[in-house]
C-alpha positions as CSV (number, residue, x, y, z in Angstrom):
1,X,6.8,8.8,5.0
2,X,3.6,11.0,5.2
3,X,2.0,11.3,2.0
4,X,3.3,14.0,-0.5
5,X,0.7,16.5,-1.5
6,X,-0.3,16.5,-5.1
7,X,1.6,19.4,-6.6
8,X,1.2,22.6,-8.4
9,X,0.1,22.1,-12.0
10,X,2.6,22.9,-14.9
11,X,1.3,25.7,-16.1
12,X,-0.5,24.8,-19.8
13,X,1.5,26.7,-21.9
14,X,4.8,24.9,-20.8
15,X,3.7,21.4,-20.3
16,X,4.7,20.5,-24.1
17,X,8.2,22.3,-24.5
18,X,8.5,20.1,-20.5
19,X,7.1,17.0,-22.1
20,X,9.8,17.0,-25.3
21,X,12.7,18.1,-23.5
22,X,12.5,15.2,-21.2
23,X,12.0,13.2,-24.3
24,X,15.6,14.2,-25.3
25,X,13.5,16.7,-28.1
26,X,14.3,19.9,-29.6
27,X,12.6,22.4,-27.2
28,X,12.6,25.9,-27.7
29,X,11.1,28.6,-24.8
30,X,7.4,29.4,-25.7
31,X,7.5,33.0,-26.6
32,X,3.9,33.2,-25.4
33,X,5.1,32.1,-21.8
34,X,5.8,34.9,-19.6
35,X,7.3,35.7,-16.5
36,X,5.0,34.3,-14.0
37,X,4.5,31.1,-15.9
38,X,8.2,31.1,-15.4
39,X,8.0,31.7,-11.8
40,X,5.1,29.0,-11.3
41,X,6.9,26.0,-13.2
42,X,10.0,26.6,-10.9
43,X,7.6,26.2,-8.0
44,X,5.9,23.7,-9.6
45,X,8.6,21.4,-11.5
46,X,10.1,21.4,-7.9
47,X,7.2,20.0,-6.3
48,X,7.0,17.4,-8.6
49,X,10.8,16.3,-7.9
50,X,12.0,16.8,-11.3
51,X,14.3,19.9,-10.6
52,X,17.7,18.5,-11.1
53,X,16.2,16.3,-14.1
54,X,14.7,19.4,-16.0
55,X,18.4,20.9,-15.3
56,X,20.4,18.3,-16.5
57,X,18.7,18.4,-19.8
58,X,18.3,22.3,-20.0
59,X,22.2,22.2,-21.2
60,X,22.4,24.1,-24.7
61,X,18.8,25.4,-24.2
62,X,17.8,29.1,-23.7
63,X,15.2,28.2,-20.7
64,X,15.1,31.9,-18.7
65,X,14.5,29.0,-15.4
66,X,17.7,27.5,-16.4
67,X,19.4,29.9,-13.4
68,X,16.9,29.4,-11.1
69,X,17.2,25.4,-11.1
70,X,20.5,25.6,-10.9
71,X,21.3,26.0,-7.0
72,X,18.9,23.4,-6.4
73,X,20.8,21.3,-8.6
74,X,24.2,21.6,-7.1
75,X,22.9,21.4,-3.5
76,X,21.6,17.9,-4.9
77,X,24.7,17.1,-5.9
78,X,26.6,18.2,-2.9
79,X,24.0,15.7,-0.4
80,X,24.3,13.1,-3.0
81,X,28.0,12.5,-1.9
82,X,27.2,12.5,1.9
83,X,24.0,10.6,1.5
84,X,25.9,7.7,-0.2
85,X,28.8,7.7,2.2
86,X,26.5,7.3,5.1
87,X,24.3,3.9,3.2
88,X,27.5,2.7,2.1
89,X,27.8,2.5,5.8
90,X,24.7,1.2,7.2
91,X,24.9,-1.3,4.3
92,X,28.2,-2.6,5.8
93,X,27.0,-2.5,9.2
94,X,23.6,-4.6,7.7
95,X,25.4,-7.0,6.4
96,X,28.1,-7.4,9.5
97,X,25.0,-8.5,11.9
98,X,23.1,-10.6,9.2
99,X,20.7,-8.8,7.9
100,X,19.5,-9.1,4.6
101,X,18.5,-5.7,2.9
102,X,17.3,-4.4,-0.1
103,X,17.2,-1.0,-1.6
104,X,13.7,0.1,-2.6
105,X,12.3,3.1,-4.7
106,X,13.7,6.4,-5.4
107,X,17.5,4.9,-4.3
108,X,18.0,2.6,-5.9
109,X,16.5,3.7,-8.9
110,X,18.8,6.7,-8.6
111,X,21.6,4.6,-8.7
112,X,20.6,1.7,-11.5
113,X,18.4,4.1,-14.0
114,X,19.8,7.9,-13.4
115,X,22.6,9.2,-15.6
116,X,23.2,10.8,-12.4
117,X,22.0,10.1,-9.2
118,X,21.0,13.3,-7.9
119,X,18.7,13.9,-10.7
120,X,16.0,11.6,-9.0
121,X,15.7,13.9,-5.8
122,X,14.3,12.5,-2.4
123,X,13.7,12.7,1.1
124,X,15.0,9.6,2.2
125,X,16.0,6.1,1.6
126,X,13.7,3.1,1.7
127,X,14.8,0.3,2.7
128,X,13.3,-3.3,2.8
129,X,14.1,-6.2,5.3
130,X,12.2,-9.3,6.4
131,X,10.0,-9.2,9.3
132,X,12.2,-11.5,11.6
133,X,14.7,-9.2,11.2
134,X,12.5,-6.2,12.6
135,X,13.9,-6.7,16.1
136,X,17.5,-6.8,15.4
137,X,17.3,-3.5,12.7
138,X,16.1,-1.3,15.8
139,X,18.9,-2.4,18.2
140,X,21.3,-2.3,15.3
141,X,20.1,1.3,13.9
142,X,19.9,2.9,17.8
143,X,23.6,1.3,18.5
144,X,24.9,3.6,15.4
145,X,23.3,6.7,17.1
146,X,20.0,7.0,14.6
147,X,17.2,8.1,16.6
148,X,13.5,7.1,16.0
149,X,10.0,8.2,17.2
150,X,7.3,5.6,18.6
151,X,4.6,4.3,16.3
152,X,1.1,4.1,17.1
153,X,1.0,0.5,17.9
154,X,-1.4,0.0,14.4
155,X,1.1,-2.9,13.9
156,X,-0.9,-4.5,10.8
157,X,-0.9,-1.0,9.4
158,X,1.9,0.7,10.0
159,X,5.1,-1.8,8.0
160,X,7.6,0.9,8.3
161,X,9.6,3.3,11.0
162,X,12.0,5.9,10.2
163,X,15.5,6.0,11.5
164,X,17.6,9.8,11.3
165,X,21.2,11.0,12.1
166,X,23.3,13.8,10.9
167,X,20.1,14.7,8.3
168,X,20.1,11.0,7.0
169,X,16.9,9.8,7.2
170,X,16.2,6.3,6.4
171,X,13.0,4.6,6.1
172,X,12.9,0.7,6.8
173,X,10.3,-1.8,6.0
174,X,9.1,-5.1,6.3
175,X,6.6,-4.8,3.6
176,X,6.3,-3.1,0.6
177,X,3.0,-1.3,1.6
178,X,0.9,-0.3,5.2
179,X,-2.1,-1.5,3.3
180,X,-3.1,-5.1,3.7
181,X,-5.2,-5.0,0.2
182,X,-1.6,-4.8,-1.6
183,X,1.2,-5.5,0.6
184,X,1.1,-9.4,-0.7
185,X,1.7,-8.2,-4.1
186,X,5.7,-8.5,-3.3
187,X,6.7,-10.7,-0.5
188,X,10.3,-9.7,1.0
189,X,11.5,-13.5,-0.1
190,X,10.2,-12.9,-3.6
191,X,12.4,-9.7,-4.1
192,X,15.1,-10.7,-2.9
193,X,15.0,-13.7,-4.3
194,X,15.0,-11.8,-8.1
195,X,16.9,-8.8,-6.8
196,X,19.5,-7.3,-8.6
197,X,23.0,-6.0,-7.7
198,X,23.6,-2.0,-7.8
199,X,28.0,-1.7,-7.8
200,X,27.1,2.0,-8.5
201,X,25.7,1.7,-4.2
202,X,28.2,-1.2,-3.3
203,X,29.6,-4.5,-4.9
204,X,27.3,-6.0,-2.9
205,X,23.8,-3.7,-2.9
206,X,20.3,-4.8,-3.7
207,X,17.6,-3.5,-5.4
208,X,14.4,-4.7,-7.2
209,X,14.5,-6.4,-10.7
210,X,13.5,-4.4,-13.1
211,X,9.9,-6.0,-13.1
212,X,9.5,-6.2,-9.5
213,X,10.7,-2.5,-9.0
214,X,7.7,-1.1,-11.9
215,X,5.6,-2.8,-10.3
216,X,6.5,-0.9,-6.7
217,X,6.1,2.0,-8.8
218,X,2.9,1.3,-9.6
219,X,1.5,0.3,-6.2
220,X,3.4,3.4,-4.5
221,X,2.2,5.8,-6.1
222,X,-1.3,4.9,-6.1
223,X,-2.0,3.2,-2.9
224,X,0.5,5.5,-0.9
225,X,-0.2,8.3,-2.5
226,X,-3.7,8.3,-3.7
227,X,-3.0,8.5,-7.7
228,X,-0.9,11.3,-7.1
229,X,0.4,12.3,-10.6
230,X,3.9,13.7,-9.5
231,X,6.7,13.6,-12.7
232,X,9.6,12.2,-10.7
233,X,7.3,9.3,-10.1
234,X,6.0,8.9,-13.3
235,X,9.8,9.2,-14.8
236,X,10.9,6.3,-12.7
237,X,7.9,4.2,-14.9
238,X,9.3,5.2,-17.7
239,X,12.7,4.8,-17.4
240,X,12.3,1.0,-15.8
241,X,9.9,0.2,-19.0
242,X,12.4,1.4,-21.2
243,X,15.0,-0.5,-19.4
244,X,13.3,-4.3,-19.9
245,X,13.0,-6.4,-22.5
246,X,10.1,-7.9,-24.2
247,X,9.9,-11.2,-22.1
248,X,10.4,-8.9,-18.8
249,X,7.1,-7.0,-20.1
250,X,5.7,-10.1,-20.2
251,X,5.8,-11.6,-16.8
252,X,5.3,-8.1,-15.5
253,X,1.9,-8.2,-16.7
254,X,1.1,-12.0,-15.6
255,X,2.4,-11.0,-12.4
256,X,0.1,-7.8,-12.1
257,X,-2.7,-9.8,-13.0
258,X,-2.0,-12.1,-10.4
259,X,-1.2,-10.0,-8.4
260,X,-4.9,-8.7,-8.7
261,X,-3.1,-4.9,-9.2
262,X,-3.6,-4.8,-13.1
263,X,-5.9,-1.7,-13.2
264,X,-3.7,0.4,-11.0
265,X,-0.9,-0.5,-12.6
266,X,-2.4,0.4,-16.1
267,X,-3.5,3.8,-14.7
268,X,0.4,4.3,-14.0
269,X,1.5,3.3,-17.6
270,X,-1.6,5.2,-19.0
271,X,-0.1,8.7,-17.2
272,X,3.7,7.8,-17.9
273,X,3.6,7.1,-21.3
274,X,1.3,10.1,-22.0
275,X,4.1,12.2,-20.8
276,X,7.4,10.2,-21.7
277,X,6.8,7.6,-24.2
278,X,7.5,8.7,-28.0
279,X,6.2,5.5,-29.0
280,X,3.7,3.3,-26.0
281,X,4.3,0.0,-26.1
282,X,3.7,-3.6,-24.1
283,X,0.6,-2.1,-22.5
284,X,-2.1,-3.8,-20.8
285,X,-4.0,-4.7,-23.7
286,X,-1.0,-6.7,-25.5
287,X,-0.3,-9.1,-23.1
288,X,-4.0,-9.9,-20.6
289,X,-6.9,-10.7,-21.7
290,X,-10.2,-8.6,-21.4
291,X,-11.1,-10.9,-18.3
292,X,-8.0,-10.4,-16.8
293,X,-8.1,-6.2,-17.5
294,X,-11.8,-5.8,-16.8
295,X,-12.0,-8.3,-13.6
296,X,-12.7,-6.5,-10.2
297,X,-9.6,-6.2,-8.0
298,X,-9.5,-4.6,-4.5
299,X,-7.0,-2.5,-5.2
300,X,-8.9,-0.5,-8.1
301,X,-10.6,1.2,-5.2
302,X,-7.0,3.3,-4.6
303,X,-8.1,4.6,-8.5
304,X,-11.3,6.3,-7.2
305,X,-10.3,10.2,-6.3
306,X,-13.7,10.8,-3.9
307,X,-13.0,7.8,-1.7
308,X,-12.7,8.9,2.4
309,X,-11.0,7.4,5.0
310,X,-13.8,5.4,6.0
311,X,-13.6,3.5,2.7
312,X,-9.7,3.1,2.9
313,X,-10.2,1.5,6.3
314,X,-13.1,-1.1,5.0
315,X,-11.1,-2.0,2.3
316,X,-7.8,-2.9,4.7
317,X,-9.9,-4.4,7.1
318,X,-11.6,-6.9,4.3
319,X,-8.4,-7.6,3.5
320,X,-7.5,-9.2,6.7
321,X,-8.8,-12.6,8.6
322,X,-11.1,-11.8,10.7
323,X,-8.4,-12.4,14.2
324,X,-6.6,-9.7,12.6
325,X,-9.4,-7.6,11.8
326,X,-10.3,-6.9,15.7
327,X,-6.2,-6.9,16.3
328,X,-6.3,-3.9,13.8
329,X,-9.7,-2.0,15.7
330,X,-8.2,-2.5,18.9
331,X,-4.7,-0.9,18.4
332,X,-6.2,1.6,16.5
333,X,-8.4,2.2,19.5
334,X,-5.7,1.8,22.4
335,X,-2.0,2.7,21.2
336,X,0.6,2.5,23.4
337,X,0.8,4.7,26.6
338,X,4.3,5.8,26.0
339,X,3.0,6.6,22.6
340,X,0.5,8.9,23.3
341,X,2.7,10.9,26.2
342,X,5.3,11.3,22.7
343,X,1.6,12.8,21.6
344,X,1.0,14.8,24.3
345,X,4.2,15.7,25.7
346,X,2.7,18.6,27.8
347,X,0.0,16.7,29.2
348,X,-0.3,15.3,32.7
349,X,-0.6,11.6,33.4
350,X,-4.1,12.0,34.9
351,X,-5.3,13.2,31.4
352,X,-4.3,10.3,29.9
353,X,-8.3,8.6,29.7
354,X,-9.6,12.0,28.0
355,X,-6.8,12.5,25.6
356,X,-7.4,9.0,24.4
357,X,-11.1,10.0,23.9
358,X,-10.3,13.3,22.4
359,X,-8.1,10.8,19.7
360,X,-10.6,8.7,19.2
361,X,-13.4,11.4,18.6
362,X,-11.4,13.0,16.2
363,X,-9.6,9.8,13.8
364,X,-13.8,8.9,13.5
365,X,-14.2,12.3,11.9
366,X,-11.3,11.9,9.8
367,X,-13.1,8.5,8.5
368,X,-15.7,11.0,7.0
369,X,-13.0,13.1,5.1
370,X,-12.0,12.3,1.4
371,X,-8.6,11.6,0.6
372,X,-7.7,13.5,-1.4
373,X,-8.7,16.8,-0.1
């Protein structure tokens, strides 16, 4: 999925009625907020996926945006029927040819967290499967009439493709992260190993633990998405860390920590709990030690908001041997023909050679871009 934009601010004057209604508080329309702050935390609380949510909890509250949600929310509703007709399908179809599946992020979460699913909003469903099965999932998922585009051929950075039919659109991975630097943090045979079952989905439908799903969170929204602070994200942390118990807290933190993804995982809490949490608890500090918080981990550097491309690529090529690491500059420099005529649909074969320079000219510039621009 390409990486979602960080969206409009809240405006100030309605970020602490937002904060305490989604606290289950008494929150009462500022009088002080007027028409177009109105007008700019529809846009807003949209962009930050939390439509349906902030309707669901606008019920007996005199919120002038209570109408203006409320299409949005319905529509949600209405796809939220289909949407689980059609995995309910795939699922079966999975599991008929062998292969082992489980449901990651928003989906899943939807199903096991949500009072109702279509209050946690997304663009697709993730799914993750083991690498062996990569093979098998693309024969299996073109056989059911789901089309796909080509990837680049980055095969040690790209862990993912998506699959769509009928407006479905699936994607399917076989790791939790394109970036080397974190991607070991959850091997498939781990999470499925502690995976739970979702009846809500299926009898037989599998998501992440509890511990192992929070610490997706984490990772996802900061090496994916560049510390992007969007709510729905940020809600999802919440609800799983109000969902565990103490011991759960517990390993989650050894396993951050040994994970070496301690600091971005603390980032996460930090922002979550600043704008969910009516009392913080089983943070960082109550369960590692000032070595283990302060230690330098790789994946810190996803915490750093002026980092460029450049940077991004060092760090994912440091991460791999060094066999891989010439594997990685090479595809990165040569993807596949057929790929770059999907590209370059228009062009002729004979200007195959200078579209591949013109690509190559232009992904060094975007080494010199920041990230987060």
């Amino acid at each position: 999925m390409a990486d979602v934009l960080d969206p409009l601010p809240i405006p100030a004057v309605l970020q602490s009625p937002l904060r305490a209604l989604l606290r289950g508080e008494t929150a009462p329309w500022p009088a002080e907020a007027g028409s177009e702050d109105a007008a700019r935390f529809v846009e807003s609380i949209q962009q930050h996926g939390a439509g349906p949510l902030v309707y669901a909890r606008l019920s007996g509250c005199s919120w002038p945006i209570h109408a203006a949600l409320r299409d949005a929310a319905i529509r949600a509703a209405a796809m939220e029927s289909l949407r689980l007709t059609d995995l309910r399908s795939l699922l079966a179809a999975f599991a008929d040819r062998g292969i082992r599946v489980v449901i990651i992020k928003g989906t899943g979460l939807a199903y096991d967290l949500y009072d109702a699913p279509e209050q946690r909003p997304r663009g697709d469903t993730d799914l993750l499967i083991a690498e062996s099965d990569v093979d098998a999932m693309r024969r299996l998922m073109h056989g059911l009439g789901y089309e796909s585009r080509l990837t680049s051929g980055d095969t040690l950075a790209v862990r993912q493709q998506s699959f769509v039919r009928a407006g479905h659109v699936y994607d399917v991975h076989w790791d939790v992260s394109n970036s080397p630097v974190v991607r070991g943090a959850l091997p498939f045979e781990e999470l499925i190993r502690r995976a739970i079952t979702v009846t809500r989905i299926a009898p037989g439908a599998l998501a992440p633990s509890h511990v192992d799903a929070l610490l997706l969170a984490c990772i996802h929204r900061v090496a994916h998405h560049h510390d992007n602070e969007r709510l729905i994200w940020l809600y999802d942390i919440h609800l799983l860390r109000e969902a565990m118990a103490t011991d759960e807290h517990a390993r989650f933190w050894r396993l951050a920590a040994e994970r070496r993804v301690a600091a971005i995982c603390e980032r996460s809490i930090d922002l979550a709990d600043a704008w969910f949490a009516t009392s913080p608890h089983d943070r960082a500090s109550d369960w590692l030690t000032e070595v283990e918080r302060t230690r330098a981990e790789p994946s810190a550097a996803f915490l750093d908001g002026n980092r460029r491309h450049g940077s991004v690529l060092r760090g994912d090529l440091e991460a791999l041997g060094w066999r891989s690491r010439m594997r990685r500059l090479r595809e990165l420099a040569l993807p596949p023909v057929a790929f770059m005529r999907q590209s370059f649909p228009s062009a002729p074969s004979v200007a195959l050679p200078a579209l591949y320079v013109w690509r190559g000219a232009r992904g060094v510039v975007r080494l010199l871009r920041r990230v987060k621009e």
